[in-house]
C-alpha positions in Angstrom: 141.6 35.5 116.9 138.7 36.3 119.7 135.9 34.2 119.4 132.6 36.3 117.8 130.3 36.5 121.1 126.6 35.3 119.8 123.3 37.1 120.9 120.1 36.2 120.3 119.3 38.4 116.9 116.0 40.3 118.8 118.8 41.9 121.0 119.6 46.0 120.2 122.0 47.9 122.2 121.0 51.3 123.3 124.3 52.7 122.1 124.0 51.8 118.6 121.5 53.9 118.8 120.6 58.0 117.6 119.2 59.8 121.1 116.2 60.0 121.3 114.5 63.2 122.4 113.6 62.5 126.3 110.6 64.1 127.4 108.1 62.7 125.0 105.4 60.7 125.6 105.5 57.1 126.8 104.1 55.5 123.6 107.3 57.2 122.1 109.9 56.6 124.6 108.6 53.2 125.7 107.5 51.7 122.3 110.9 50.1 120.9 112.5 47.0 121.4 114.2 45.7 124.8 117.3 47.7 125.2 120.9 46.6 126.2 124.4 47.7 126.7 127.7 47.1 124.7 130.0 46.0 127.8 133.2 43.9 127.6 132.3 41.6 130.1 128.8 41.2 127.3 127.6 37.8 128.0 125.2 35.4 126.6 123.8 34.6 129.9 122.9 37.9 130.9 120.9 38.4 127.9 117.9 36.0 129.8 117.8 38.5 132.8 118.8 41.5 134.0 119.1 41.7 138.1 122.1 42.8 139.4 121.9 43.2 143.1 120.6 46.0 145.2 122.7 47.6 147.4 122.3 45.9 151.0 120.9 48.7 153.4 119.0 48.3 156.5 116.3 50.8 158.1 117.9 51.9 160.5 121.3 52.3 159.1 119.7 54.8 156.1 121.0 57.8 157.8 124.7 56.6 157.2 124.1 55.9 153.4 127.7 57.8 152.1 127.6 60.6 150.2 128.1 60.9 146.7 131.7 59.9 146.2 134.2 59.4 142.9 133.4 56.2 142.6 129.5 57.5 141.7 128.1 57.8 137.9 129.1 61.4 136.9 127.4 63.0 134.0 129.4 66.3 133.8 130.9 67.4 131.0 129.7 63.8 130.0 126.5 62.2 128.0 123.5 62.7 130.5 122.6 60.1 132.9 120.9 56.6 132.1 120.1 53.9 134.2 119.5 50.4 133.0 116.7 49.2 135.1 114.2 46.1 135.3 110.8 47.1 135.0 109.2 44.6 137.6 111.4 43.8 140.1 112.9 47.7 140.3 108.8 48.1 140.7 108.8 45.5 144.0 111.7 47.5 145.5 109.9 51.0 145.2 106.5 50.0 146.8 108.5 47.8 149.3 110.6 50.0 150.2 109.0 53.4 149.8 105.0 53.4 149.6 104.6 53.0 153.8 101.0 53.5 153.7 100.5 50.9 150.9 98.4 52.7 148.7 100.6 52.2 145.5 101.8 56.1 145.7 105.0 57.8 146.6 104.2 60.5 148.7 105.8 63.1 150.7 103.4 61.9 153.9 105.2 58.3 153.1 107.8 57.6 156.0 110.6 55.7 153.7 114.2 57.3 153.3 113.3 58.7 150.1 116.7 57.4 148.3 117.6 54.7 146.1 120.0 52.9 143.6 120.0 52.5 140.5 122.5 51.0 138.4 123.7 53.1 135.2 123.8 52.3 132.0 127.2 53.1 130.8 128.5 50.4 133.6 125.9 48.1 132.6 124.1 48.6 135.6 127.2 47.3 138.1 128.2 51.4 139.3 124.9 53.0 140.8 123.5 56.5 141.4 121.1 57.5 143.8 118.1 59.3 143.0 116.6 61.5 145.9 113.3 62.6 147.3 109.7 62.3 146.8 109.2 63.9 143.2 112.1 61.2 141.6 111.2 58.2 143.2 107.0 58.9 142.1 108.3 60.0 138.8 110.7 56.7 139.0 107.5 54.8 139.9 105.3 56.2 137.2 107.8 55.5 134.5 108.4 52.2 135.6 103.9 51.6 135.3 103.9 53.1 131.7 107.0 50.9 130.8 104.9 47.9 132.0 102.1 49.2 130.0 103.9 49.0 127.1 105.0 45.5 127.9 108.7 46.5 128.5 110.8 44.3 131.1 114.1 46.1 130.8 114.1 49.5 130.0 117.3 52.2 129.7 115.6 54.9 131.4 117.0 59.0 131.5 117.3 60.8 134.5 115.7 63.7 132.8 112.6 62.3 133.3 113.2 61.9 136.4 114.2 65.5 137.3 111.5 66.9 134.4 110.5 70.2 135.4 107.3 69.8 137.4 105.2 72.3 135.1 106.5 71.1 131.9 105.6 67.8 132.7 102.2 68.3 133.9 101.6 70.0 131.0 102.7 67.7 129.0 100.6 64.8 130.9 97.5 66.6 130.5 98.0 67.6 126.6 99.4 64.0 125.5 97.5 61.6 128.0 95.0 62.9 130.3 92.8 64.3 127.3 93.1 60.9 125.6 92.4 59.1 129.1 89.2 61.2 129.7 87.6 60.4 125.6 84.5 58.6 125.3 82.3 57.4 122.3 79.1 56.0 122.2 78.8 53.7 119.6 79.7 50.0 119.3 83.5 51.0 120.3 83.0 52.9 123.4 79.9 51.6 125.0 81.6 49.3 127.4 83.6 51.9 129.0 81.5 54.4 128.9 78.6 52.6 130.2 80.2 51.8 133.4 78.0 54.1 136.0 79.4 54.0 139.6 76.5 56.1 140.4 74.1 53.1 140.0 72.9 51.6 142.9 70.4 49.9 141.3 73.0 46.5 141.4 72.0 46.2 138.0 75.2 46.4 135.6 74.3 45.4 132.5 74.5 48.4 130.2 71.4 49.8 129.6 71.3 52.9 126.4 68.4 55.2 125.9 67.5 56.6 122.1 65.5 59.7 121.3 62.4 59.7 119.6 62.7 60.4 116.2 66.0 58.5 116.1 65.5 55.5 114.0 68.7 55.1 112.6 70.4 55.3 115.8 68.1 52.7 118.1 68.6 50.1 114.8 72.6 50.6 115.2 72.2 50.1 118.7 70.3 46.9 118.3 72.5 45.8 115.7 75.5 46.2 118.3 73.6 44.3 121.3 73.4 41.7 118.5 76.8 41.5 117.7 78.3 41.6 120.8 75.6 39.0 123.1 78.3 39.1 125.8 77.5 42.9 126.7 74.0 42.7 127.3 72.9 45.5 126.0 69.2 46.5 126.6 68.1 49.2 124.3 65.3 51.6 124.8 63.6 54.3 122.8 62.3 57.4 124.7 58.9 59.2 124.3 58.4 62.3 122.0 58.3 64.1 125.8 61.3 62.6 127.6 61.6 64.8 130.8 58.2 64.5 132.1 59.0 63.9 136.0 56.3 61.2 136.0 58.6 59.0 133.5 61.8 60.4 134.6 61.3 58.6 138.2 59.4 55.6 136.4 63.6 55.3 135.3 65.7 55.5 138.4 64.8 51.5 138.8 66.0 51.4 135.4 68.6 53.7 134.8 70.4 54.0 131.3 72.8 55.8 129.4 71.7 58.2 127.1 72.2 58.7 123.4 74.5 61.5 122.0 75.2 63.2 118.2 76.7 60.4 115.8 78.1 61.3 112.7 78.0 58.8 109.7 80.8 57.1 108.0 81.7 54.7 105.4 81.5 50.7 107.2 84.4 49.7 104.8 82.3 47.2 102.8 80.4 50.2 100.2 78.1 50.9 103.0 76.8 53.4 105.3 76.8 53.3 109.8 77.4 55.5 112.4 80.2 56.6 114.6 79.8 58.1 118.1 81.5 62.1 118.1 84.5 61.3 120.8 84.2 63.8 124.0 85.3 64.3 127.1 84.6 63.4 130.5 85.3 64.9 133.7 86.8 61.5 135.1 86.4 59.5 138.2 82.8 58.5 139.3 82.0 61.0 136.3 81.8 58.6 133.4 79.4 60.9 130.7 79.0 64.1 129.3 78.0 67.3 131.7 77.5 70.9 131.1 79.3 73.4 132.3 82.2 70.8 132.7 82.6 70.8 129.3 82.5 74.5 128.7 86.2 74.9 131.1 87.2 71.6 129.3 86.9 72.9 126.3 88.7 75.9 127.5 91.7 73.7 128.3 91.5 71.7 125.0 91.2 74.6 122.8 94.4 76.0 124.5 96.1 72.5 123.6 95.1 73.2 120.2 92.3 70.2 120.2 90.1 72.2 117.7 88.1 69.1 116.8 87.5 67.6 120.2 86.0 71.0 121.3 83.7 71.3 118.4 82.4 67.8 119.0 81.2 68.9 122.3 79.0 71.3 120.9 77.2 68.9 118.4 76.6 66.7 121.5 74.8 69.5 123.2 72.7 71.3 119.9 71.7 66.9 120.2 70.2 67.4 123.2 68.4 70.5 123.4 66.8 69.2 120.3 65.7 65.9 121.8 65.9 65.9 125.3 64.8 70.0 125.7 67.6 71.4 127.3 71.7 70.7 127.6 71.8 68.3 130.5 72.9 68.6 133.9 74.8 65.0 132.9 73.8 62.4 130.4 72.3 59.5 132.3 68.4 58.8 132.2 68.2 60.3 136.3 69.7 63.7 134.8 66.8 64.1 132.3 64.7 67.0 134.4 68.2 69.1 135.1 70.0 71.0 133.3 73.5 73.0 134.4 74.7 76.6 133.8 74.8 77.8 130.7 77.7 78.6 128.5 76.4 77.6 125.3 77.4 80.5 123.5 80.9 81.5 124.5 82.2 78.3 123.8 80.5 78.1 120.3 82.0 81.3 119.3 85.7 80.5 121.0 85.7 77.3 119.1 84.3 79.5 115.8 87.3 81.8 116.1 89.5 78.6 116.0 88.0 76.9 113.1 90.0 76.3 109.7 89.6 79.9 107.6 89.4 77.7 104.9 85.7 77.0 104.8 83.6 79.9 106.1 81.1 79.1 104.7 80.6 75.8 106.5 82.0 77.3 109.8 79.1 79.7 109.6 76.7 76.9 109.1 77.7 75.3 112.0 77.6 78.5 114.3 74.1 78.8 113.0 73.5 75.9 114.4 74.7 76.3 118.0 73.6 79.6 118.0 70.1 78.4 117.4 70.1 75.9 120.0 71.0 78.4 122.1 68.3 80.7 121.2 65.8 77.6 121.9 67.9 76.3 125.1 67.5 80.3 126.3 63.1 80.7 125.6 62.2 77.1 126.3 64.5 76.9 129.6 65.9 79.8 131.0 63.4 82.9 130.5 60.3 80.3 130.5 58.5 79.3 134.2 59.2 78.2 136.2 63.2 79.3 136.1 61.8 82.6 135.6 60.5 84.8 138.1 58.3 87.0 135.9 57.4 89.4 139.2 61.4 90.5 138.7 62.7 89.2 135.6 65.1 87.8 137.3 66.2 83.6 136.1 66.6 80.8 138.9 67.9 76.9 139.2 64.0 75.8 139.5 64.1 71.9 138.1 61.4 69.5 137.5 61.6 66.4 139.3 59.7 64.3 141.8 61.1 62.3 144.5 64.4 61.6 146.2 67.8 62.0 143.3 68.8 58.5 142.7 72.6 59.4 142.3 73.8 60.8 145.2 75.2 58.0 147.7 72.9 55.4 149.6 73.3 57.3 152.8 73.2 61.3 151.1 69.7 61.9 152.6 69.6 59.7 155.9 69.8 62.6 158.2 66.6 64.7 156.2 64.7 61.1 155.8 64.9 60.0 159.5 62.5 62.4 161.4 60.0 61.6 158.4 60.3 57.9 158.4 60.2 57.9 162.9 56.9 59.7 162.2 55.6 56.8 160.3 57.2 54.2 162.4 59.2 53.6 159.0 62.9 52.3 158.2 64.3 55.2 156.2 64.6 52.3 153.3 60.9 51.8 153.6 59.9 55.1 154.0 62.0 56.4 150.7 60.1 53.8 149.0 56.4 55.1 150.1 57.7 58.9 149.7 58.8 58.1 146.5 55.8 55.8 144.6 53.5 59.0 146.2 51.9 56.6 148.6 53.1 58.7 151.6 52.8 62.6 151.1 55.3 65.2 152.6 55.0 68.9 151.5 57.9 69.8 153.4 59.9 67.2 151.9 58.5 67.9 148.6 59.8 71.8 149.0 63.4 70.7 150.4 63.9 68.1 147.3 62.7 71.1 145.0 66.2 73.0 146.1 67.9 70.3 146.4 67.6 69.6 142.7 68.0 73.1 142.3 71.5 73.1 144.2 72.4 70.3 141.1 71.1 71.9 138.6 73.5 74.9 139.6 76.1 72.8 139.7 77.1 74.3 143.2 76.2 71.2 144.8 76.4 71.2 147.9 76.5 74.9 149.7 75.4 76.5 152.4 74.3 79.5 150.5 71.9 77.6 148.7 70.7 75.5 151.0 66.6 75.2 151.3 66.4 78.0 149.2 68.1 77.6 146.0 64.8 77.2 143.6 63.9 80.8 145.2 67.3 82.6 144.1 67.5 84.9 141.5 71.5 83.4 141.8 74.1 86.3 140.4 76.4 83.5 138.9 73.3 82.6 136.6 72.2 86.3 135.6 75.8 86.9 134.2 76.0 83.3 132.5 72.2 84.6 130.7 73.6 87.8 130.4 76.7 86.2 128.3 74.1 84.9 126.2 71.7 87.5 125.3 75.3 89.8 124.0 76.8 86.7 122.5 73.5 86.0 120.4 73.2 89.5 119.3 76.9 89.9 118.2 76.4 86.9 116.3 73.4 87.8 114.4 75.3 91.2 114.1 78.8 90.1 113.3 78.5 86.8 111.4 74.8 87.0 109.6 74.1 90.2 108.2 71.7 91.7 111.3 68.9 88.4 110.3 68.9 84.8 111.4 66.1 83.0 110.6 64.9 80.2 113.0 64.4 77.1 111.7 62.9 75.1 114.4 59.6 76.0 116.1 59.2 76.8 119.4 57.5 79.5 122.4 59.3 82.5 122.6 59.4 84.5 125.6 57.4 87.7 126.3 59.7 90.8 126.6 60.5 92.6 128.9 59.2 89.6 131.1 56.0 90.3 133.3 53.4 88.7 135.2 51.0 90.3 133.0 52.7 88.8 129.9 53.5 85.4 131.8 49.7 85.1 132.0 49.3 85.5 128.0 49.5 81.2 126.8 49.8 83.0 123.5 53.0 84.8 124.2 55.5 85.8 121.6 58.6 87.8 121.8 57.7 89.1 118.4 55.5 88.8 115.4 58.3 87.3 113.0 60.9 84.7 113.8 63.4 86.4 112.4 66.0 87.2 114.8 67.8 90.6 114.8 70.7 91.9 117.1 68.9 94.9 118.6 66.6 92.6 120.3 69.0 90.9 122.0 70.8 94.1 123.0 67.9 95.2 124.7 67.3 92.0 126.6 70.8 92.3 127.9 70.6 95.6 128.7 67.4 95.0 130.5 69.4 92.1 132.4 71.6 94.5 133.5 69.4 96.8 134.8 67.6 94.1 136.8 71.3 92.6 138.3 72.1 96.4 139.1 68.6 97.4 140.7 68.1 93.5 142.5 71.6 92.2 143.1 74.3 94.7 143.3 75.0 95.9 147.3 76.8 99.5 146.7 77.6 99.2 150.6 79.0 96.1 150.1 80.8 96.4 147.2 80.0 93.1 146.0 77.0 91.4 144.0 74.2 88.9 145.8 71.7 86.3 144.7 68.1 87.7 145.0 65.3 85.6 147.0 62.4 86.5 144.6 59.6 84.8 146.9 61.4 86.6 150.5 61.9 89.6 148.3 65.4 90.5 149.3 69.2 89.8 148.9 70.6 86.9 150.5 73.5 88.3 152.0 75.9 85.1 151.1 79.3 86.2 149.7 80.3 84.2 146.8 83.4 84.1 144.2 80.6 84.1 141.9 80.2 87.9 142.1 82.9 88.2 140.1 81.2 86.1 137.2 79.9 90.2 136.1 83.5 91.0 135.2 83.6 87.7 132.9 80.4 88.2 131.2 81.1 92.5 131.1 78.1 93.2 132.7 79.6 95.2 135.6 80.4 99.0 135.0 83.9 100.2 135.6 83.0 101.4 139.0 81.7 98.3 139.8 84.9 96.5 139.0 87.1 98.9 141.1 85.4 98.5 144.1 85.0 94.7 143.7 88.8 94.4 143.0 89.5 96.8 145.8 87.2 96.2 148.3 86.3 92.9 147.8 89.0 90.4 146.2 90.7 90.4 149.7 87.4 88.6 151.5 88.1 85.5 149.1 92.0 85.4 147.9 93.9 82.7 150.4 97.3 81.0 149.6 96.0 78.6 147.4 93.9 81.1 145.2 90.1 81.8 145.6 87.6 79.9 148.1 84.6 79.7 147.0 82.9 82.0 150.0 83.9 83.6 152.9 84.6 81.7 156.3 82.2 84.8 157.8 79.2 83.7 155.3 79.7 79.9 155.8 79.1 80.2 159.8 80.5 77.9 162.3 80.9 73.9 161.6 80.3 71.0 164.0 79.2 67.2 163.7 75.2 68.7 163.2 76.7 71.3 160.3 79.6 69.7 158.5 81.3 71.5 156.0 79.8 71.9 152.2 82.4 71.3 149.4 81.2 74.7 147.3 81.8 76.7 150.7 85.0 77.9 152.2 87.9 77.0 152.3 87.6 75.3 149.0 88.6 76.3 145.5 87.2 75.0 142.4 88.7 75.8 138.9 85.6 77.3 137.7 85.8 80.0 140.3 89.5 80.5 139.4 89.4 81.0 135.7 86.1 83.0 135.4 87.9 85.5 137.9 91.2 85.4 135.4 89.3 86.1 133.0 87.0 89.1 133.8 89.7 90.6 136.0 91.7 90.2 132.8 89.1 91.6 130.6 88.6 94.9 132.7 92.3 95.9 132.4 93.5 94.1 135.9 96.0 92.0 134.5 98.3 91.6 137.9 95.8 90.3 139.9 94.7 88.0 137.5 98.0 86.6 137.3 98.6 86.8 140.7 95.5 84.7 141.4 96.8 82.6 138.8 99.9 81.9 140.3 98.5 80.8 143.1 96.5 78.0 142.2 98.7 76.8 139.7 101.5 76.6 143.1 98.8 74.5 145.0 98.6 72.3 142.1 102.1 71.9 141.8 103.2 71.2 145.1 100.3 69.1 145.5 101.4 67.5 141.7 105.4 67.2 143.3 104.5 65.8 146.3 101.7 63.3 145.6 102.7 61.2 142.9 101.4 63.6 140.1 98.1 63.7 141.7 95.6 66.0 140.1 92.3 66.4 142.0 89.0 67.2 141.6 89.0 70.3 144.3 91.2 72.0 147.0 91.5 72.7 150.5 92.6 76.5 148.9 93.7 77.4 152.8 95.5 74.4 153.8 96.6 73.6 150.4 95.5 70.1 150.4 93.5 67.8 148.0 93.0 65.5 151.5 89.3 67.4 151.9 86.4 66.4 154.5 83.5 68.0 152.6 80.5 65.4 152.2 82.0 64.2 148.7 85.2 63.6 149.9 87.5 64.3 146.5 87.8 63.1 142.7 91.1 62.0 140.9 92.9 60.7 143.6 92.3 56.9 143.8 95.2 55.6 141.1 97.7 53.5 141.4 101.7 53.9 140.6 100.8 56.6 137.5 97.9 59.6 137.3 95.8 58.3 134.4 93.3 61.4 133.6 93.5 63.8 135.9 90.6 65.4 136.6 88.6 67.2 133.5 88.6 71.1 134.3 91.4 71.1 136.7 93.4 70.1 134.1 91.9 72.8 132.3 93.0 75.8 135.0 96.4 74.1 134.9 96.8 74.9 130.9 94.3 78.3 130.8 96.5 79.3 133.7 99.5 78.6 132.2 99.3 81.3 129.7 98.6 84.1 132.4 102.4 83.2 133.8 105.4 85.0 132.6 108.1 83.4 131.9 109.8 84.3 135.4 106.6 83.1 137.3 106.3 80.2 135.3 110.2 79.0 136.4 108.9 80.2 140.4 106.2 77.6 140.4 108.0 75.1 138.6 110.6 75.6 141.8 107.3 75.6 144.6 108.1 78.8 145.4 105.5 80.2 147.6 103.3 83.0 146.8 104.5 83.9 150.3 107.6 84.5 149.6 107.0 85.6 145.7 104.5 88.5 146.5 106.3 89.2 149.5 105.5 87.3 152.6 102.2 88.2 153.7 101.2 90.4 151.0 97.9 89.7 149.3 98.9 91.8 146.4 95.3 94.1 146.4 94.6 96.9 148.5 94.7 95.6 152.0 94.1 92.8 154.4 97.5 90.4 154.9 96.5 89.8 158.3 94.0 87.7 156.4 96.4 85.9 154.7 98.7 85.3 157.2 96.9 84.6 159.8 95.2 81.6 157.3 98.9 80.6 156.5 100.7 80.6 159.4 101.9 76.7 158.6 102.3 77.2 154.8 105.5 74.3 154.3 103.5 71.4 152.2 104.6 67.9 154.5 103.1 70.1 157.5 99.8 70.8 155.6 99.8 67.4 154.3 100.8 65.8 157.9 98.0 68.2 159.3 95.4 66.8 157.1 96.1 63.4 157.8 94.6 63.8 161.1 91.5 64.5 159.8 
């Protein structure tokens, strides 16, 4: 009789085994047991190691690697492919052999041979295979990071997750992982990560949390957590009734803090009461908080991945701070407390409404009542109040308070505007920020050029050569349709959902209307003589709006939309993607659209989707005028899905989709051939996240596996998703070039393909990517 071989009893065999389904996520595929094959040369000694030895090649000699012969793993007609792989050491040979610039990537600019074994699992890891090219070999490199997450040494690995279609799994990444990568909390769970600010220069970096007045509750938990957890540091501080005054915003940027968001509270497990921090997102990278109109295409992507909940948070976060800080913030750290961002307050309110459980209407409607509100206040106090609004035109502009030089922008941000100021004084710039900013040293003109500067933040556009010194000044079209937006969502929902009357609960000014200086000069100003809010008013405000975009920012000549200077008195004749904001918020009349599709579109549509202005409108760049990451040749996903969507909305479905297609190739190929990367912003021409613009790029620096993303690009990927057909879905999940899709050279409106092509000429992604390495 054969003697019974032993094994160690923690030992399971991957055979014995149901199959598992193969594209799930890592936590699923990677969280059994260490994995083995039944083999009749099974031993007890391999048990304590699996290494079998790599295939001897040398660098020169890759070129005369055989081909794939009989000898080779075959899978047809046969159970798919597996390869029995260790974790670590399979990880030393990838970088080793294939990650030539050392910066823990596989990508296509990466000068190894692209090929390598691996031993299958039906041999037992002694017959190999080899897997080919830049997308396997990342995708072998990422799997082989989240099977050391989850603390795996040997791991029986599919090759369909290797070959995963490209779309499918970036899909996938972002629904399963990136979302969960990007949450934060603040409470006594998530303050240490969320906390982290790599926009603090201070060198402080102890965690510092600020609480709204009127919070009691919430600065005792926090106290109660700095107690509990000494090793943290935590300093806590409780803000005035009046938290934005510029005086004691800049008294903060020496001591700058998180601040304090919506908590909702829960049972503490022991028959008492405490609160819990409402999760959200962040947009990743240096962007560790909560910001505006990030979360708006956020939510856009997470309602689309059906993450109801998550969505709905967000709101309560912002009604939070419109009722103690004033306004929805620009971001929330104590140095963001002046600025706010673009609104869309109400349209994602009343997406995430129409999502809600039918179950409970009635406390659905409470809680629309409560954003719509906030919006009402966020829309008197803020954006139809001075100094945003120009009374003279009725028109609404980025016009922050503030004093002094922004604290968050890098050390060096402001060298070239400080130095002529500072040589005046006989001054190191250090020294002279210091004066300029404790008031000891007064500069008007310095004062005025800070004044649009936070005004470029506050429109999020930062920074552009259309706004620059001017931006406080613009009556901005992007801001008139966001306002716009508002004034028709607020009256459809007092029409729709509250019987015609919402009552206001909170007091505060309401604006004069229509707006005029006359009215502006009034202290005693009100809107109306009861607070009761009815639709027609709110009709007639957006109708009014209209009017005023039509008469102030609308060029018939041009066929395209303009911001307004209200103190020049005359249209800035900057052409942005923005115009096409009117066709999102239905604010442009059917005429309008046609000749913005048709005369237009073509001025903005590249290869890689929309830039954000025209090449013309930018004007040349050179060492004294570098290039602005909100000008051309950049695309942002705002830009893209706004544009989706109004084109969509006005009955232009194909060139929605066609824009849509676009993009989502650049992300792909870029996605393919970068190791899943997943960036902040594109090079829309060159179709590149490598980009020279003053912020260089977010969502790039990661090693071996993309962790998050990037908030709303992640966003276009999934909104954009469900403009493809089927058949254009299956073309970018094969790179296939709008090029060659549309029709080589074809822009797919009325008109210009010289433009196109002549911006394309190179269009093959390792020359792009080659070409932007010599930056």
């Amino acid at each position: 009789m054969a003697p019974t071989v032993a094994h160690p009893p923690s030992v399971t065999f991957f055979d014995d085994h149901v199959p598992k389904a193969v594209n799930t996520e890592a936590a699923t595929y990677y969280g059994g047991g260490e994995a083995y094959t039944r083999s009749r040369t099974y031993s007890h000694a391999h048990l304590h190691g699996y290494n079998p030895k790599k295939i001897p090649a040398f660098q020169e000699d890759w070129h005369m690697r055989a081909r794939r012969m009989s000898h080779d793993e075959k899978s047809v007609s046969g159970p798919p492919r597996r390869f029995l792989i260790d974790v670590e050491e399979t990880i030393r040979v990838v970088l080793e052999q294939e990650d030539t610039d050392g910066d823990f990537q596989i990508s296509v600019t990466d000068a190894g041979p692209k090929m390598m074994a691996l031993g299958t699992a039906t041999s037992n890891g002694f017959k190999t295979f080899d897997i080919r090219g830049t997308y396997m070999l990342s995708n072998l490199l990422q799997e082989l990071a989240l099977a050391r997450d989850h603390n795996r040494k040997r791991i029986v690995l599919d090759e369909a997750r290797l070959t995963e279609n490209p779309v499918d799994r970036l899909s996938r990444m972002i629904k399963n992982s990136f979302w969960h990568s990007l949450t934060r909390r603040i409470d006594g769970d998530g303050l240490e990560i969320i906390t982290a600010d790599p926009k603090n220069r201070t060198g402080r970096v102890n965690p510092r949390i600020y609480v709204p007045h009127g919070e009691p509750a919430m600065a005792e938990y926090y106290r109660r957590v700095a107690k509990e957890k000494p090793h943290m540091n935590l300093d806590v501080q409780v803000l005035p009734a009046k938290p934005d005054d510029p005086l004691f915003v800049k008294s903060l940027n020496s001591k700058p803090g998180l601040l304090a968001l919506a908590m909702n509270e829960v049972d503490d497990g022991a028959g008492g009461k405490t609160l819990k921090g409402i999760p959200f997102i962040v947009p990743g990278a240096r962007f560790n908080e909560l910001y505006n109109w990030d979360s708006y295409f956020i939510a856009l992507g997470l309602l689309g991945d059906g993450q109801v909940s998550m969505a709905k948070g967000m709101v309560e976060h912002f009604i939070f701070e419109i009722k103690h800080y004033g306004k929805i913030l620009n971001g929330s750290r104590s140095y963001y407390l002046c600025r706010t961002q673009p609104p869309f307050l109400t349209d994602m309110a009343l997406q995430i409404y129409n999502q809600l459980d039918r179950s409970d209407v009635a406390s659905n409607r409470d809680w629309l009542k409560r954003a719509i509100q906030a919006a009402i206040k966020e829309y008197h106090t803020i954006w139809v109040a001075e100094p945003r609004m120009d009374p003279k035109t009725g028109l609404s502009r980025y016009r922050p308070d503030g004093l002094g030089i922004p604290p968050e922008t890098e050390a060096t941000h402001f060298t070239h505007i400080l130095e002529p100021y500072a040589a005046k004084h006989g001054l190191s710039v250090l020294e002279f920020s210091e004066m300029y900013n404790d008031g000891i040293l007064k500069e008007p003109e310095l004062d005025e050029y800070f004044l649009h500067d936070r005004s470029v933040r506050e429109s999020g556009h930062d920074t552009t050569y259309r706004f620059e010194k001017r931006c406080a000044n613009l009556g901005t079209i992007d801001l008139q349709c966001l306002l716009y937006k508002y004034e028709v969502d607020i009256g459809t929902a007092i029409r729709e959902v509250f019987d015609d009357e919402l009552d206001l609960e909170e007091e505060f000014p309401l604006a004069p209307f229509p707006p005029s200086v006359e009215s502006y000069a009034n202290p005693h100003r009100e809107s109306s003589k009861s607070r009761m809010q009815r639709s027609d008013e709110w009709f007639e405000r957006a109708e009014f709006r209209k009017q005023m975009i039509d008469k102030y920012l609308w060029n018939e000549s041009k066929s395209l939309y303009f911001d307004y200077d209200t103190v020049a008195e005359k249209q800035i004749l900057y052409e942005s993607v923005t115009a096409f904001w009117a066709l999102w918020a239905g604010c442009a009349s059917e005429e309008q659209c046609w000749k913005l599709v048709s005369r237009s579109l073509t001025k903005f549509e590249v290869l890689g989707g929309l830039v954000s202005g025209t090449e013309e409108s930018r004007g040349k760049i050179s060492l004294d005028r570098p290039n602005r990451q909100w000008d051309y040749p950049y695309a942002w996903p705002p830009h893209q899905i706004m544009t989706w969507v109004g084109l969509e909305r006005y009955g232009y479905l194909e060139e929605a989709q066609r824009l849509a297609y676009r993009f989502l190739y650049m992300m792909t190929t870029a996605f393919v051939d970068f190791n899943g990367v997943v960036p902040e912003k594109f090079d829309a021409v060159k179709l590149s996240h490598l980009v020279d613009a003053e912020y260089g790029n977010q969502g790039i620096d990661f090693k071996m596996v993309p962790r998050e993303g990037f908030g709303w690009m992640n966003s276009a990927y999934q909104v954009g998703l469900s403009f493809m057909t089927t058949h254009m879905r299956r073309a970018v999940a094969a790179c296939t070039s709008p090029e060659v899709f549309f029709g080589a050279g074809v822009s797919g409106a009325t008109g210009d393909s010289v433009h196109l092509v002549n911006n394309h000429a190179a269009s093959d992604p390792l020359g792009l990517a080659m070409e932007r390495l010599d930056l």
